[in-house]
C-alpha positions, 0 to 999 in steps of 0.5 A, spaced: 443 301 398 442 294 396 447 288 398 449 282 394 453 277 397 455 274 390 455 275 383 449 270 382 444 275 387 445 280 382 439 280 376 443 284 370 440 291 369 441 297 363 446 303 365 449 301 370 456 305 372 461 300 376 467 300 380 471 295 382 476 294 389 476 292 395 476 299 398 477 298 405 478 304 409 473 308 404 478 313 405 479 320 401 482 317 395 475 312 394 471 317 396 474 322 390 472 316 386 465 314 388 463 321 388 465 320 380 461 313 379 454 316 382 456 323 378 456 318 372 450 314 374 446 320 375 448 323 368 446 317 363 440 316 368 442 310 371 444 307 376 453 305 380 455 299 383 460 297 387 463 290 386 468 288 392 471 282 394 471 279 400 476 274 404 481 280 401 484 277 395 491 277 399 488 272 405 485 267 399 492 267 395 497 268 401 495 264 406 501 262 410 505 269 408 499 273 409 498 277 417 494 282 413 489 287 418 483 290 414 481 298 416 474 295 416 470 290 418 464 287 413 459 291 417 463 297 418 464 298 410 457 296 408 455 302 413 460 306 410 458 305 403 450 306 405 452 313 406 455 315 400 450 314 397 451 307 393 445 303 389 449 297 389 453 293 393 456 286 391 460 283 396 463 277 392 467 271 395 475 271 393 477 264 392 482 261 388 478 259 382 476 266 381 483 268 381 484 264 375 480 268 371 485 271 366 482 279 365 480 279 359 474 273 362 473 277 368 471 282 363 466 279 358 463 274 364 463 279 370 463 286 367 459 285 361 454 279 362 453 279 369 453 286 371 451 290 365 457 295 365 455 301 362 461 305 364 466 302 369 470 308 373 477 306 376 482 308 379 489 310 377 493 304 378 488 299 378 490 291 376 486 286 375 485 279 373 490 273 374 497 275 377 494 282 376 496 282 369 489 287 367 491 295 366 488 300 364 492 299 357 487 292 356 481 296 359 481 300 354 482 295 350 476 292 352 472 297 353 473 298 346 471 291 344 465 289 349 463 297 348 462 301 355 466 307 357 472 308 362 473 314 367 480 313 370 481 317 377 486 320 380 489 319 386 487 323 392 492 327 394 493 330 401 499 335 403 503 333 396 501 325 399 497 320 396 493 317 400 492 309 400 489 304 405 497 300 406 498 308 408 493 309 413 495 301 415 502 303 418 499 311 420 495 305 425 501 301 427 505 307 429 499 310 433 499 316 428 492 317 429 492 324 426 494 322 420 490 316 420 484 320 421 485 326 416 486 320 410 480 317 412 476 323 413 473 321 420 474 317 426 477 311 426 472 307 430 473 299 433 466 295 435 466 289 440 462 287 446 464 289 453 466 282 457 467 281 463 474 282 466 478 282 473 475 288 475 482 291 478 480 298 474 475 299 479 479 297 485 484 304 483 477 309 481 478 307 475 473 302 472 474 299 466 470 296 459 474 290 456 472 290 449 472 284 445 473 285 436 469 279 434 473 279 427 479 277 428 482 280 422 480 288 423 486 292 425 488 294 432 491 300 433 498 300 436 499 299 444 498 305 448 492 310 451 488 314 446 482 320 448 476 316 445 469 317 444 465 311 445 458 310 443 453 306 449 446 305 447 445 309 442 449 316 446 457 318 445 461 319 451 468 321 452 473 316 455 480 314 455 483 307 452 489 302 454 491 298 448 497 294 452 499 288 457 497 292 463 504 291 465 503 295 473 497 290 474 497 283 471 503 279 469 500 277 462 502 276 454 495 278 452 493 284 449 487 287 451 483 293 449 479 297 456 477 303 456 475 308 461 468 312 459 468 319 463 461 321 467 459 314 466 457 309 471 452 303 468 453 296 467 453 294 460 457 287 460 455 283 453 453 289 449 455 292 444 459 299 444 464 303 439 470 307 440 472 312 435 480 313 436 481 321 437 489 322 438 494 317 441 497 320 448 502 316 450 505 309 451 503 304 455 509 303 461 510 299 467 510 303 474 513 301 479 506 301 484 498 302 484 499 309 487 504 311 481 499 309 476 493 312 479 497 319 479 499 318 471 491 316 470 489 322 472 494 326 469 492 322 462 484 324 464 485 330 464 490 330 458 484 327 455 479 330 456 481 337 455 484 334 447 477 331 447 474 338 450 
């Protein structure tokens, strides 16, 4: 797959079957989509194209309202997409200026003389443009007018549910990692560097990797103890994870990520790790001594390890 950071990277190409979106998550519904685009691109013998924009548009045009967490960092996506199969991946800046365009000059002057579009495939409830005013009525208006096809997708439906990156959002925030991952259609997965932390972990026969997210927009599962599975050089372990204030410890308003790989013993501060997200077990709670929370602890382990098993 080859990655454009912008329009202007791209050289116009003959037969190129697009799409449009921010598809953060990558889930099911994206997924049934872009199985279409490379369809398509394989039946005219040409090639498909995602194009996508980053800061999300609600970043740039509500800033002060916005508290927005994304499924996906830029790196993860990237490497989600690649998987698929992909030719063509525009990473394109979402500023203000850009969401001027009205729809019908994004079209002519982004679809059509920039990209190329042959074919552009969308999704059921596309909008686009300034103030979203773009529909699948005007796109086919416009397909008409420029000459490129249009393929409208429906959406994914799971158990008689639509699914939808917001509701994968709220599924998160609730701990509802379950559901999360059945609309995804893999693990919900956090990367971060392993920092130095107070060390209190080890103290309990319970040691610890502090995980710091570098971006600070990805979206943090809701506080609580998770069974996980943590890839460290290149291996994948099990492990148990606390999302939380550590209440019983440290009288602290930070929240931090830490998480207990089982079977593991190495040093590994300043590298990066994954965490994939398996199920939710429990809230975090304030126990009354150390000795109670190594007793819950190892209850959790044990939890853990046979949902993991």
């Amino acid at each position: 797959m080859k990655v454009y950071f912008g329009l202007e990277e791209f050289k116009k190409r003959n037969k190129i079957v697009a799409t449009i979106g921010t598809f953060d998550g990558v889930h099911l519904g994206h997924k049934k989509l872009l199985k279409n685009l490379i369809e398509q691109s394989k039946k005219c013998d040409g090639e498909n194209l995602l194009l996508t924009f980053y800061p999300h548009p609600r970043m740039v045009l509500f800033p002060d309202k916005n508290e927005m967490k994304l499924l996906n960092s830029q790196e993860e996506k990237i490497n989600l997409l690649d998987k698929l199969g992909i030719d063509h991946l525009i990473i394109h800046p979402f500023t203000r200026e850009f969401s001027r365009l009205n729809s019908t000059e994004f079209v002519r002057e982004v679809l059509v003389n920039t990209v190329g579009v042959h074919r552009l495939v969308i999704g059921y409830d596309h909008h686009f443009g300034r103030n979203r005013e773009g529909s699948i009525q005007s796109l086919s208006e416009l397909s008409n007018l420029y000459q490129f096809e249009l393929d409208e997708i429906e959406a994914e439906v799971l158990d008689d549910i639509s699914v939808s990156s917001t509701k994968i959002r709220n599924a998160l925030n609730e701990g509802n990692i379950e559901m999360a991952n059945e609309y995804l259609n893999y693990k919900y997965q956090i990367n971060g560097k392993v920092v130095a932390g107070k060390k209190l972990g080890r103290t309990i026969g319970f040691p610890t990797a502090n995980i710091e997210v570098k971006d600070q927009h990805k979206l943090i599962p809701c506080e609580g103890v998770y069974a996980v599975l943590v890839q460290v050089e290149g291996k994948k372990y099990k492990g148990m994870l606390n999302i939380g204030k550590r209440p019983t410890v440290e009288d602290t308003s930070n929240t931090t990520i830490e998480v207990h790989i089982f079977d593991f013993d190495k040093t590994i501060y300043e590298q990066q790790i994954s965490i994939e997200f398996v199920n939710r077990i429990r809230n975090e709670k304030k126990f009354k001594d150390t000795e109670e929370l190594v007793e819950q602890l190892e209850i959790d382990q044990n939890r853990c390890l046979s949902i993991l098993r």
